[in-house]
C-alpha positions as CSV (number, residue, x, y, z in Angstrom):
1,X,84.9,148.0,79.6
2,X,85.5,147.2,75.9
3,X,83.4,149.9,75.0
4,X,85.5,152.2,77.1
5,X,88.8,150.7,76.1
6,X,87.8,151.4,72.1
7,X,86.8,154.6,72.9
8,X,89.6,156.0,74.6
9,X,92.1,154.1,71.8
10,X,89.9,156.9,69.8
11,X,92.8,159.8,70.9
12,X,96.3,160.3,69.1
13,X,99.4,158.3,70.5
14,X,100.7,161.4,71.6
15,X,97.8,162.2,73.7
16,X,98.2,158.8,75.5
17,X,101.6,159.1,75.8
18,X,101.2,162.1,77.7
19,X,98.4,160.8,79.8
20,X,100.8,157.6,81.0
21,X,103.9,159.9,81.8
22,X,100.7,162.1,84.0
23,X,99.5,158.9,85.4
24,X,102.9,157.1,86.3
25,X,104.1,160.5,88.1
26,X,100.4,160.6,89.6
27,X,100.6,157.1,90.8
28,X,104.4,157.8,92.5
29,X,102.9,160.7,94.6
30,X,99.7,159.3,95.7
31,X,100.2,155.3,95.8
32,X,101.6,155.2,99.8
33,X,101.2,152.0,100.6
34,X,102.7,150.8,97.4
35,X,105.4,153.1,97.4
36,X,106.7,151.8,100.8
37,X,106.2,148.1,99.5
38,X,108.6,149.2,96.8
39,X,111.2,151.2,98.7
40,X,111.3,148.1,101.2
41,X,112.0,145.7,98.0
42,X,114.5,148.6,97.0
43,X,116.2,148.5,100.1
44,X,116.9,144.7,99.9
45,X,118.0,144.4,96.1
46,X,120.4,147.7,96.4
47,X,121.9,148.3,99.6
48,X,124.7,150.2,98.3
49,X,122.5,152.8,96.7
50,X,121.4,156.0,98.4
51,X,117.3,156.5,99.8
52,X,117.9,159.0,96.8
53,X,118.9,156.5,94.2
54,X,116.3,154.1,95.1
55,X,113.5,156.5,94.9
56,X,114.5,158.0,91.6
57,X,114.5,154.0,90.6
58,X,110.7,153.5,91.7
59,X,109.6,156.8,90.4
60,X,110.7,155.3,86.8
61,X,109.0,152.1,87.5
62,X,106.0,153.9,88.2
63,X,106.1,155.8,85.1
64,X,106.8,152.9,82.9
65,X,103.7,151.5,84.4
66,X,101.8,154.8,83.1
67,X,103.2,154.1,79.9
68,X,102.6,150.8,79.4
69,X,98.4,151.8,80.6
70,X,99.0,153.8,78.0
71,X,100.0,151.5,75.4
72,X,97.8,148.8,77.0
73,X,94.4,151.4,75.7
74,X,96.1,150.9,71.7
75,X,96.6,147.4,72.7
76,X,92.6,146.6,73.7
77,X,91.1,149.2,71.1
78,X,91.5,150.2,67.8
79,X,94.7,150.6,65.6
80,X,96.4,148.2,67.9
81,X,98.3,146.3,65.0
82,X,100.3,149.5,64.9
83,X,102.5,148.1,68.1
84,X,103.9,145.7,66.2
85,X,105.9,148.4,64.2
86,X,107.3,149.5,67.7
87,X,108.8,146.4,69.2
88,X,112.1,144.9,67.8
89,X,114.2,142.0,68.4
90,X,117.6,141.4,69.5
91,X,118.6,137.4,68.1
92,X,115.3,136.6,66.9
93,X,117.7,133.6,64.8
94,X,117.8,132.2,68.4
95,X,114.9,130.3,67.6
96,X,115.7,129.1,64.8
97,X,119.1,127.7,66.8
98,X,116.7,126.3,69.5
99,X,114.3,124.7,67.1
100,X,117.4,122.7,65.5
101,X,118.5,121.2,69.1
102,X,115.4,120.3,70.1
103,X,113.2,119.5,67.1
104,X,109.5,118.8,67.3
105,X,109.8,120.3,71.0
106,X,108.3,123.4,72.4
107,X,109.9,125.7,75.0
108,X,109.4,127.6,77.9
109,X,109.6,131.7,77.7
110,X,110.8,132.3,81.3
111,X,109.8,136.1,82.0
112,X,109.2,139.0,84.3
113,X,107.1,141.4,85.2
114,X,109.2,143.8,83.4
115,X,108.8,146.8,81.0
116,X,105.4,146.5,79.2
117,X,105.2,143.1,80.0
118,X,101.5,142.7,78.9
119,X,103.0,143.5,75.6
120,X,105.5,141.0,75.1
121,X,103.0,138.1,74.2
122,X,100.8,140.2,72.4
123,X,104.2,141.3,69.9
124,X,105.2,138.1,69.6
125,X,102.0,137.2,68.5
126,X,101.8,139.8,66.1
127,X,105.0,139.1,64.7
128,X,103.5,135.6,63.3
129,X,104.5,133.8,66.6
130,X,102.1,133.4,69.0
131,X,102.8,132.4,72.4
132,X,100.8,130.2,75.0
133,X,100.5,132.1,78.4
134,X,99.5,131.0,82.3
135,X,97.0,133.0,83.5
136,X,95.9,133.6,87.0
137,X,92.5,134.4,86.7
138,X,91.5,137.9,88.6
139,X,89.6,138.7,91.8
140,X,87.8,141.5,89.4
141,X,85.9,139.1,87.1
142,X,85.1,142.3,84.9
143,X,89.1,143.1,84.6
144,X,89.8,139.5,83.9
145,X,87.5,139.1,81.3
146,X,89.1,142.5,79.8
147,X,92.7,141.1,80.3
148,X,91.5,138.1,78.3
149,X,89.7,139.9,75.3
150,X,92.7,142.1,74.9
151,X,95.2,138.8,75.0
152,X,93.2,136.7,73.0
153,X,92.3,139.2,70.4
154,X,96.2,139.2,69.3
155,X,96.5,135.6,69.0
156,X,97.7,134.8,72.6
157,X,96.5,131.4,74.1
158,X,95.4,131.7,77.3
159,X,95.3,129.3,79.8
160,X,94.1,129.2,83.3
161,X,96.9,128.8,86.1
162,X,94.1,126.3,88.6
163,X,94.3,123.8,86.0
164,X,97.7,124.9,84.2
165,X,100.2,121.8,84.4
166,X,98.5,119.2,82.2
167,X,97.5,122.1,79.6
168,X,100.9,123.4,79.9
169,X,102.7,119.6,79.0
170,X,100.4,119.6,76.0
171,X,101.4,122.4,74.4
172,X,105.0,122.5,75.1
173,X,104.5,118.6,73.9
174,X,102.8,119.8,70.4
175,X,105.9,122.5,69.9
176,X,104.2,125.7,71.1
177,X,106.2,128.5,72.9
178,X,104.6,128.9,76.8
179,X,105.1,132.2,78.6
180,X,105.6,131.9,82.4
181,X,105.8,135.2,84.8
182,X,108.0,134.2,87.4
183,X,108.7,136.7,90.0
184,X,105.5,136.9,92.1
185,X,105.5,135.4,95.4
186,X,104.6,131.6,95.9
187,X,102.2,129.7,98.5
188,X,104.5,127.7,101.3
189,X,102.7,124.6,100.0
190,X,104.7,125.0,96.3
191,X,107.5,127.4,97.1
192,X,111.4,127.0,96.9
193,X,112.8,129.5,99.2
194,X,115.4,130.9,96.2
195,X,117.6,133.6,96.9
196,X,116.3,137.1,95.0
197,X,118.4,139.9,95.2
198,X,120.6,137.8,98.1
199,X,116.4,137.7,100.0
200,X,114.9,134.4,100.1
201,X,111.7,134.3,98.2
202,X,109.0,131.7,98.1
203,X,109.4,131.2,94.2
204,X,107.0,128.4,92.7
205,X,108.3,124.7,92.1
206,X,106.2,124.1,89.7
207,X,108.1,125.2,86.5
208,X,110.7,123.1,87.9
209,X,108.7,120.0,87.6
210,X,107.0,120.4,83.9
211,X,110.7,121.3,82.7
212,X,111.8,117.9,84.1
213,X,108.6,116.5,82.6
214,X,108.5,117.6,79.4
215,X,112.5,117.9,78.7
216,X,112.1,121.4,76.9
217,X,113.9,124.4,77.1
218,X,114.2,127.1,79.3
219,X,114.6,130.6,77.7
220,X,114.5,134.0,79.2
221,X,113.0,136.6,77.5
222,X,112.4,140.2,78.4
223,X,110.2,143.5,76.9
224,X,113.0,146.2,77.2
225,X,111.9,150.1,76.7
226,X,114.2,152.1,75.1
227,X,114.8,155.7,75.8
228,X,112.1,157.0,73.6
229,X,110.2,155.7,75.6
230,X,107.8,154.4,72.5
231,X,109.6,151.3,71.5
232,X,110.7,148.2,72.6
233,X,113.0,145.3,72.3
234,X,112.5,141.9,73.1
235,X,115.4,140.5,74.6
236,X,116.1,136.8,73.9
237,X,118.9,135.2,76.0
238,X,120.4,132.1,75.9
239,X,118.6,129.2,77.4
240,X,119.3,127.9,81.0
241,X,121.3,124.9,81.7
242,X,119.0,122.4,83.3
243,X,120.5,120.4,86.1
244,X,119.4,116.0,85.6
245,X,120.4,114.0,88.6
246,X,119.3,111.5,90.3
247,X,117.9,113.3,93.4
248,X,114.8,114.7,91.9
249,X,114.5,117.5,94.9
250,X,117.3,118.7,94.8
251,X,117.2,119.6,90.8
252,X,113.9,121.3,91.5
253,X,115.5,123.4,94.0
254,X,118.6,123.9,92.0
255,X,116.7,124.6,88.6
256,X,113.9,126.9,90.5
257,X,117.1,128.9,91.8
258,X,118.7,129.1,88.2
259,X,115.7,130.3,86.9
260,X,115.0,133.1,89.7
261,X,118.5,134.2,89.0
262,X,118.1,135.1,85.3
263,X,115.6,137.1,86.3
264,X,117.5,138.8,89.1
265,X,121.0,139.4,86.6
266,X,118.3,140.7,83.7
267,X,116.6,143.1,86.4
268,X,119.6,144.4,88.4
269,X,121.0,145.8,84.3
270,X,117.4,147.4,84.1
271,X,115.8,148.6,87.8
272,X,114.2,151.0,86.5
273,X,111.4,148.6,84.2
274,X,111.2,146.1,86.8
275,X,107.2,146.1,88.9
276,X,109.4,146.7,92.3
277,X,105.7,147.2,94.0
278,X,104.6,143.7,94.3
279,X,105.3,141.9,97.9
280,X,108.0,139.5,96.4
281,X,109.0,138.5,99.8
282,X,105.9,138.0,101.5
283,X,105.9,134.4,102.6
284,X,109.2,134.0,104.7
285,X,110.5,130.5,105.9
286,X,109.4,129.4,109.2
287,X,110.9,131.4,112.1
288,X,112.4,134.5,109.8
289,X,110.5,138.0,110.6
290,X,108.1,139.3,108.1
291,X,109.8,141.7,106.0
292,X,107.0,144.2,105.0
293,X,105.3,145.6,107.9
């Protein structure tokens, strides 16, 4: 798959380019099941919009995903330092403010499944700053091991999400930036039902519980693509007010909610990047109806 990967990073940006836009629209007609996964989410996050409006929104999403297969091919073959040159930041000096109130700490990058999100690391990364990401390893073992040449190969640490908290404490302990997707649906066992989009979602606890741990930041940080289509800017916001109180539960709750709801305000600015495909609402507190059918 390497082989491939290199081989087809062999054809001009233009050419891939082209070949995303083909594959997003591609994707949009034929991807059924998908597509009524993410008219469903649609539905639930934007009430007020027209069927019209919502399917114009997923039709984008589907073609930033082309894209970003696309730019994924540069990112895993050759001439992939050439990205770098493509993605921008807006208040990269943010760090800089963060590493002065909470010196010798790392922080967490709280993030999305949002524009080309597989390239937000991997810029970072290139730009000198290389980030620590949570991995959940693939049912594909082939794709997996791809996913994990392609991140390693520009400086991303990877680290696998079964045995993710203690690894996670040590970095964030020894001052290193730790990337953590958090909009996928949670198992009961872990969730906090927080409300997404005014939907309660099983959202993980766990990010609640190494923030209180390791006292460290909280930061949101987004891949945006801008209407060229062919560059980016990362997005660095300010950091989230963690709630400390003596009732350990209910800051986990609280905190897990604040941190859903970045992602919700950066998302509902930006529909059309978001991955509105993925069954967000899947596991459903006891006695609500399933929501997908």
């Amino acid at each position: 798959m390497v082989a491939a990967l290199h081989l087809f990073s062999l054809l001009p940006d233009f050419v891939l380019y082209q070949l995303g836009l083909v594959g997003g629209w591609l994707g949009y007609l034929l991807d059924v099941r998908h597509i009524r996964i993410g008219l469903r989410n649609l539905a639930l996050a934007f009430p007020d919009k027209s069927p019209g409006e919502r399917k114009r929104i997923l039709r984008s999403s589907y073609v930033n995903l082309g894209l970003s297969a696309a730019e994924y091919i540069r990112l895993g073959g050759f001439f992939y330092r050439r990205l770098r040159q493509r993605v921008k930041y807006r208040r990269f000096e943010y760090w800089a403010t963060m590493n002065r109130r909470y010196p010798g700490k790392g922080a967490v990058i709280l993030t999305a499944h949002f524009g080309n999100f597989e390239l937000l690391p991997a810029a970072h990364a290139l730009h000198g700053y290389p980030i620590t990401l949570v991995h959940h390893t693939q049912r594909f073992l082939a794709g997996d091991a791809l996913m994990t040449y392609v991140r390693e190969r520009t400086g991303i640490k990877v680290i696998r999400k079964h045995a993710a908290a203690r690894a996670v404490l040590k970095s964030l302990r020894e001052g290193e930036l730790v990337g953590i997707p958090f909009d996928q649906n949670a198992k009961r066992s872990e969730a906090v039902f927080a409300p997404f989009f005014g939907e309660l979602a099983a959202t993980s606890s766990g990010l609640a519980r190494l923030v209180a741990i390791a006292e460290v930041p909280v930061v949101p940080v987004f891949l945006l693509r801008e209407r060229n289509r062919r560059r980016h800017r990362i997005e660095i916001l300010d950091e989230i007010p963690i709630q400390h109180s003596d009732d350990q539960r209910a800051d986990i709750e609280e905190n897990t909610r604040r941190f859903t709801r970045a992602i919700e305000d950066f998302v509902r600015r930006h529909p059309k990047q978001f991955l509105w495909t993925h069954r967000r609402y899947r596991t459903r507190p006891r006695g609500m109806a399933p929501v997908y059918d």
